[in-house]
C-alpha positions as semicolon CSV with decimal commas, in nm:
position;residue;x (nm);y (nm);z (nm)
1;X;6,847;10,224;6,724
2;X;7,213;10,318;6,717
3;X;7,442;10,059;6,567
4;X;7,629;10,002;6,932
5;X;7,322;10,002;7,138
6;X;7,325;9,579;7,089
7;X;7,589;9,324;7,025
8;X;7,613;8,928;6,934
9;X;7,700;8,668;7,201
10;X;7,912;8,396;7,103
11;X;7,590;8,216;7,160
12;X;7,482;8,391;6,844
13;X;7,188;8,598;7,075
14;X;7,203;8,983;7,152
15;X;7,274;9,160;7,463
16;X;7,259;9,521;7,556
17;X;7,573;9,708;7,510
18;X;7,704;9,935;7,791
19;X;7,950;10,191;7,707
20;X;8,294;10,172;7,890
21;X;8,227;10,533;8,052
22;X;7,886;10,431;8,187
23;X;8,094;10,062;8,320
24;X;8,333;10,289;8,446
25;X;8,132;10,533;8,641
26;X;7,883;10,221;8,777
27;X;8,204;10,073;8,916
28;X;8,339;10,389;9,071
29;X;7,994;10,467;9,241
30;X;8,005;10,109;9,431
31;X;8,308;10,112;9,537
32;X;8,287;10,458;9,683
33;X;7,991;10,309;9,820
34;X;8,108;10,028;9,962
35;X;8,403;10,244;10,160
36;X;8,162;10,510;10,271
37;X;7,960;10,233;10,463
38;X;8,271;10,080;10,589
39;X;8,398;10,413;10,722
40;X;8,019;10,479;10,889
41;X;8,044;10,104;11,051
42;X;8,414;10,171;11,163
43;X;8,285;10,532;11,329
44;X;8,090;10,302;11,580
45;X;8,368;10,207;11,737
46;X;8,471;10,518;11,845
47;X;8,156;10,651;11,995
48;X;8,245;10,660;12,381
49;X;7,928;10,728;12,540
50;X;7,812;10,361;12,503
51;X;8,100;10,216;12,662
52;X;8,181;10,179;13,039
53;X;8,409;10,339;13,204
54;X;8,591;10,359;13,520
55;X;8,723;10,750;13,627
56;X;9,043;10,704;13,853
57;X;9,252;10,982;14,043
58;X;9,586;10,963;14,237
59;X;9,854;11,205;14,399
60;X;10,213;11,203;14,275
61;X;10,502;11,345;14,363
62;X;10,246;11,617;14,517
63;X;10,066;11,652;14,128
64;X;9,738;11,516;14,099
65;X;9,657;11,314;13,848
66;X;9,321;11,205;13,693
67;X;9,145;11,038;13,373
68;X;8,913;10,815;13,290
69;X;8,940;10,387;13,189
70;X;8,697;10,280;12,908
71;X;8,657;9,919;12,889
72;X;8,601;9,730;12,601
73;X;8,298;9,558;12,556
74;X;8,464;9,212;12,520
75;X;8,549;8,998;12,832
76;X;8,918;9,156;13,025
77;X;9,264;9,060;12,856
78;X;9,630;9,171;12,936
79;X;9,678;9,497;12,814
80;X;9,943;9,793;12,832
81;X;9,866;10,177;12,936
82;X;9,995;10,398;12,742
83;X;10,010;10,725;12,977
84;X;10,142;11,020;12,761
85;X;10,196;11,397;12,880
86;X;10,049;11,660;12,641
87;X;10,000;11,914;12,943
88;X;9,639;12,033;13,030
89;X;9,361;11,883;12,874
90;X;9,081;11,718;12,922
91;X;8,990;11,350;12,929
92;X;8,991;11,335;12,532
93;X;9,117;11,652;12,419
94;X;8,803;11,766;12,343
95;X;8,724;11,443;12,142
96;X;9,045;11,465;11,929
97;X;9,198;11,127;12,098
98;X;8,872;10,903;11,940
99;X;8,997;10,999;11,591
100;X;9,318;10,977;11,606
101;X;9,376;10,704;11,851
102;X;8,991;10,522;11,817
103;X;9,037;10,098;11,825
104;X;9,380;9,959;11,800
């Protein structure tokens, strides 16, 4: 047994030893685990197809204009909508808008 491999307590009993690199890579490994599952429970939120929505269409000034309201899941609450103009697209520009945008 290597020299290193144990080590006294102040309690005067031995423990194992565990080298710094092997402490180091242990505590790199969970916390890139721990912000891999956040980022998989986070993605949740920005799957659409679950949620229900409401498609709406008007006229104005002769251009008609369409798109679709998702509602949240929780009860209604004052809210503002945000109506940009990126010219012709569709609903969410080919799924671009649930990354970038996804729960404020």
């Amino acid at each position: 047994m290597h020299r290193l491999d144990k080590y006294a307590l102040s309690n005067g009993e031995t423990g194992r030893w565990i080298p710094l690199k092997l402490r180091t890579v242990l505590a790199i490994t969970l916390v890139m685990a721990i912000a891999t599952g956040l980022v998989f429970w986070r993605l949740a939120d920005l799957d659409l197809d679950r949620r229900a929505s409401e498609p709406f269409d008007f006229v104005s000034s002769g251009e008609a204009i369409s798109g679709t309201l998702w509602l949240p899941d929780e009860p209604p609450r004052t809210a503002v909508v945000f109506v940009h103009g990126d010219g012709p697209q569709d609903r969410t520009s080919a799924g671009e808008y649930r990354t970038r945008e996804g729960p404020l």
